[in-house]
C-alpha positions as CSV (number, residue, x, y, z in Angstrom):
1,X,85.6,149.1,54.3
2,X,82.5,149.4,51.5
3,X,82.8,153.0,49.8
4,X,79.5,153.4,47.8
5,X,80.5,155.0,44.4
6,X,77.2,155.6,43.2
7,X,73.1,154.9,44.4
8,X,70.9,153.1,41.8
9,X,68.1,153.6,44.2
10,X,65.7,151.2,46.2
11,X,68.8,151.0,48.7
12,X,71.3,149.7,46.5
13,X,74.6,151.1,46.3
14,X,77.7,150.5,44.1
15,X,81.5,150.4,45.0
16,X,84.6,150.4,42.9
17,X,85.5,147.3,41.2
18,X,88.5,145.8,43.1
19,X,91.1,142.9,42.3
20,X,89.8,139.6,43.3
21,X,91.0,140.1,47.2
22,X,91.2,136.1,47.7
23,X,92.4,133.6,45.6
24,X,89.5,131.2,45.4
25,X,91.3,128.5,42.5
26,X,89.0,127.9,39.6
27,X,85.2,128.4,40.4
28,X,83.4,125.7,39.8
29,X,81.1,127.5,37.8
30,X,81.6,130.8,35.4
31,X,78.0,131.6,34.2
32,X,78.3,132.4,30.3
33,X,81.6,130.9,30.1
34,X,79.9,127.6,28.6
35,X,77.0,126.7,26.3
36,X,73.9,125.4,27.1
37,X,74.4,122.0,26.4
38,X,78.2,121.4,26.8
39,X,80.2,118.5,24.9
40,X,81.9,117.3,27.8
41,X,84.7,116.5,25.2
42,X,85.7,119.7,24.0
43,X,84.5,122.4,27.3
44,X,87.5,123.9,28.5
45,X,87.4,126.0,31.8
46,X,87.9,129.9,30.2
47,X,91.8,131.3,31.3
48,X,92.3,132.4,34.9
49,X,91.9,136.1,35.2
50,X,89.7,136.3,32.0
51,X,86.5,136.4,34.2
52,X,85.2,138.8,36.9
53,X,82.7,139.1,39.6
54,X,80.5,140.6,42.1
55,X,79.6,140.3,45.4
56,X,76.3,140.9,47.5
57,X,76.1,142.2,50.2
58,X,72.2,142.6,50.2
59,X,69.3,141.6,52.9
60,X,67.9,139.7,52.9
61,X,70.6,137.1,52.2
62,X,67.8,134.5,51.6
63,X,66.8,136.6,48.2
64,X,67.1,134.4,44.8
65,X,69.5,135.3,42.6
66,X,69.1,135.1,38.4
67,X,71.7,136.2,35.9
68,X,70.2,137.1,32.7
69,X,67.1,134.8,33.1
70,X,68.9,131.7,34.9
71,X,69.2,131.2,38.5
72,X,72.5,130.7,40.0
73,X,72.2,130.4,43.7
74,X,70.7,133.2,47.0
75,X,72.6,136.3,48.0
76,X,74.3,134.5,50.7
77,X,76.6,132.1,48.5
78,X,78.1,135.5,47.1
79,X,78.8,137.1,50.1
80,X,82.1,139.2,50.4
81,X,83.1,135.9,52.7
82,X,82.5,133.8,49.4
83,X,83.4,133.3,46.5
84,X,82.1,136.3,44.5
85,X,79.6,135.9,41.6
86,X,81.7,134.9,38.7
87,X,80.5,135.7,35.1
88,X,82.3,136.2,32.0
89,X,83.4,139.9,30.7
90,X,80.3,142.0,29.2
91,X,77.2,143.3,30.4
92,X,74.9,141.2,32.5
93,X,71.0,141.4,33.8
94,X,71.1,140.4,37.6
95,X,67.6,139.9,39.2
96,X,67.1,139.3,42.9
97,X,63.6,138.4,44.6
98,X,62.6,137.8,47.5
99,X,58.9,136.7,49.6
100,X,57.3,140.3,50.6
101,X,59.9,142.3,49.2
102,X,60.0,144.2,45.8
103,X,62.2,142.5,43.0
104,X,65.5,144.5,42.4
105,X,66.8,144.4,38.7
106,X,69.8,145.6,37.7
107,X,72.5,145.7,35.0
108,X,76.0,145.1,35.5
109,X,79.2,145.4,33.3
110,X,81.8,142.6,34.4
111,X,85.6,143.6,33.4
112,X,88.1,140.8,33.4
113,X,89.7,140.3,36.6
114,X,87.3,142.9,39.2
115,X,84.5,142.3,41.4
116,X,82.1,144.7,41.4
117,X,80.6,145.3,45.2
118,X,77.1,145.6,45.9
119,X,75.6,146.7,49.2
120,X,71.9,147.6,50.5
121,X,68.5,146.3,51.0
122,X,65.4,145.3,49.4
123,X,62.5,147.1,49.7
124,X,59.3,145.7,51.6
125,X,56.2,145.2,48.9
């Protein structure tokens, strides 16, 4: 069950970060764990367990999703169902927007081997 740690307002609420609760295998993607225009030649896929996560559990599920600038997918494909969000260790700027509803901006710090829950809803404009 979702235990909200902390509010960061507009209805969005926080958990504690937990172990991955799945093993997914390699995501097919780990946004910032490549440059922007890879040699195919020399990309390696970074060490399991040296990447983390999060997972939305927003509405509506339909919102966009952008991780510092780029757009990686809707709320839906990083459900707590899904494969979480996966993004390299640091601190990253997550964006979500959605049609009649306010934009929700937030900053996240990913630790190696967590996901980071998020639960709530978007405000109406």
């Amino acid at each position: 069950m979702f235990r909200p740690h902390f509010s960061i307002g507009f209805g969005l609420f926080v958990g504690y970060p937990i172990a991955y609760p799945v093993v997914y295998g390699y995501p097919t993607y780990v946004y910032g764990a490549y440059p922007a225009e890879p040699d195919v030649a020399t990309t390696e896929p970074p060490p399991v367990g040296s990447y983390g996560g999060v997972s939305l559990d927003i509405t509506p599920d339909d919102a966009t999703v952008s991780v510092d600038g780029t757009y990686v997918g809707t709320v839906r494909d990083f459900t707590s169902t899904h494969q979480p969000l996966t993004l390299t260790p640091g601190r990253h700027h997550i964006e979500l927007q959605a049609p009649d509803r306010e934009p929700l901006a937030f900053d996240v710090d990913i630790v190696a081997g967590e996901v980071i829950p998020y639960q709530g809803a978007m405000q109406p404009s």
